[in-house]
C-alpha positions in Angstrom: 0.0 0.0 0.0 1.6 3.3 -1.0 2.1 5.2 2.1 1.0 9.1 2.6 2.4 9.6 6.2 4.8 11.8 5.4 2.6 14.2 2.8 1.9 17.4 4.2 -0.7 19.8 2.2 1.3 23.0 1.2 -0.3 26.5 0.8 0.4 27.5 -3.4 -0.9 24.3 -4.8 -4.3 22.5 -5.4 -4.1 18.9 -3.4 -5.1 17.1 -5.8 -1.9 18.1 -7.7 0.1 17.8 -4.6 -1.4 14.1 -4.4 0.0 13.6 -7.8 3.5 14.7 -7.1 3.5 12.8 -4.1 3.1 9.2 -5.9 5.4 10.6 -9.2 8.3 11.0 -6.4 7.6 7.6 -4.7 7.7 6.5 -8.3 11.1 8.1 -9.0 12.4 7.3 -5.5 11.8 3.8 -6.2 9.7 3.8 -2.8 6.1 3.3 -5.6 6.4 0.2 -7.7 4.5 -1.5 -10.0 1.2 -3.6 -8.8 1.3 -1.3 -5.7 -1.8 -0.5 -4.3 -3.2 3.1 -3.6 -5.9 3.5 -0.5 -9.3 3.9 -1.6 -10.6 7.3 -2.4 -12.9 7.8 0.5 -9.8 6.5 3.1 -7.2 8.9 1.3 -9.7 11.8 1.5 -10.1 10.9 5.4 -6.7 10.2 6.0 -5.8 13.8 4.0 -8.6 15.6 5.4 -9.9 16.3 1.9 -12.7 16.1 -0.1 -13.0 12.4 -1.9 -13.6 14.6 -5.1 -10.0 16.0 -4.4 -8.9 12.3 -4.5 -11.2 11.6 -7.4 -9.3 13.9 -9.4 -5.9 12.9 -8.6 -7.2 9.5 -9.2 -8.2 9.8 -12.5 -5.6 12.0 -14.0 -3.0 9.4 -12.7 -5.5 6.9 -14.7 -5.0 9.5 -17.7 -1.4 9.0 -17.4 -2.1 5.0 -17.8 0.4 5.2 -14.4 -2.6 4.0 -12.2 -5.7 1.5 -12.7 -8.9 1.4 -11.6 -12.6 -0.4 -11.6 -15.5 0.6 -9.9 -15.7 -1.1 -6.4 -12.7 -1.8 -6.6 -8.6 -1.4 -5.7 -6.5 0.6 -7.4 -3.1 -0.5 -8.7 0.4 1.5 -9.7 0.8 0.3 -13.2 4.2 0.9 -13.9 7.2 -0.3 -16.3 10.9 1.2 -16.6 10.2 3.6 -19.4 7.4 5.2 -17.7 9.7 5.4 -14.4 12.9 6.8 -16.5 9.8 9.2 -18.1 8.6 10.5 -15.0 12.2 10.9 -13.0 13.1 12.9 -15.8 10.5 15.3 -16.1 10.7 15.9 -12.1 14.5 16.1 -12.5 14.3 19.0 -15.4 11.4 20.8 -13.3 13.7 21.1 -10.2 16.8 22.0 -11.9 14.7 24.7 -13.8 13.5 26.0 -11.2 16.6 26.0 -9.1 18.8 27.1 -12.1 16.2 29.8 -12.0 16.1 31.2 -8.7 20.0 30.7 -8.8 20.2 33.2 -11.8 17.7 35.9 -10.0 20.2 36.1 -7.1 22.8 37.1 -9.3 24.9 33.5 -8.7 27.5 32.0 -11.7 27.4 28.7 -13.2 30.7 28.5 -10.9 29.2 29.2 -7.8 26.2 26.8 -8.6 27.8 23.8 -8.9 30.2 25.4 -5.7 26.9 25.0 -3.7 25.7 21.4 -5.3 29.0 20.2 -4.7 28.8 21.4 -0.7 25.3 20.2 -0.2 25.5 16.6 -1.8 27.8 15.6 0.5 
């Protein structure tokens, strides 16, 4: 069962994209695998403290995505292979460095001094 323990809503962002991320970055993590199961829409949305619509949608864009599926009454299943794990890490990977690479440039910092501060902070 893919756990959501450690998700915490954030102000900025609809849930149900924040759901979304969430799973993509158990996916690339290699913590979401394939044939695992998701918890049911009305548990999430207790759990989450959301409306089940919130999980509805979530639900069936990951479905849209052909990463998740699901029948009526019942569980829903990770349906995963390696490209569409190589697919997703990458797209999260070039979102974050974009981002980063862009607040980096707005403050003024060189391409030198970047990879200065990746080198210090991946160790």
């Amino acid at each position: 069962m893919i756990s959501f323990d450690n998700f915490t809503p954030a102000e900025g962002s609809p849930v149900y994209m924040q759901i979304i991320m969430h799973i993509k970055r158990g996916i690339a993590a290699g913590v979401v695998q394939n044939e695992d199961e998701l918890p049911s829409r009305r548990v999430l949305s207790s759990l989450l403290g959301v409306n089940p619509n919130t999980v509805q949608k979530a639900y069936r864009l990951l479905e849209e995505e052909d990463l998740i599926s699901s029948h009526s009454g019942a569980k829903s299943f990770m349906t995963l292979d390696e490209e569409k794990t190589n697919v997703i890490k990458a797209a999260l990977l070039e979102n974050d460095i974009r981002s980063m690479v862009r607040a980096m440039q707005q403050m003024g910092i060189s391409k030198e001094e970047a990879i200065d501060f990746i080198d210090l902070y991946w160790r």
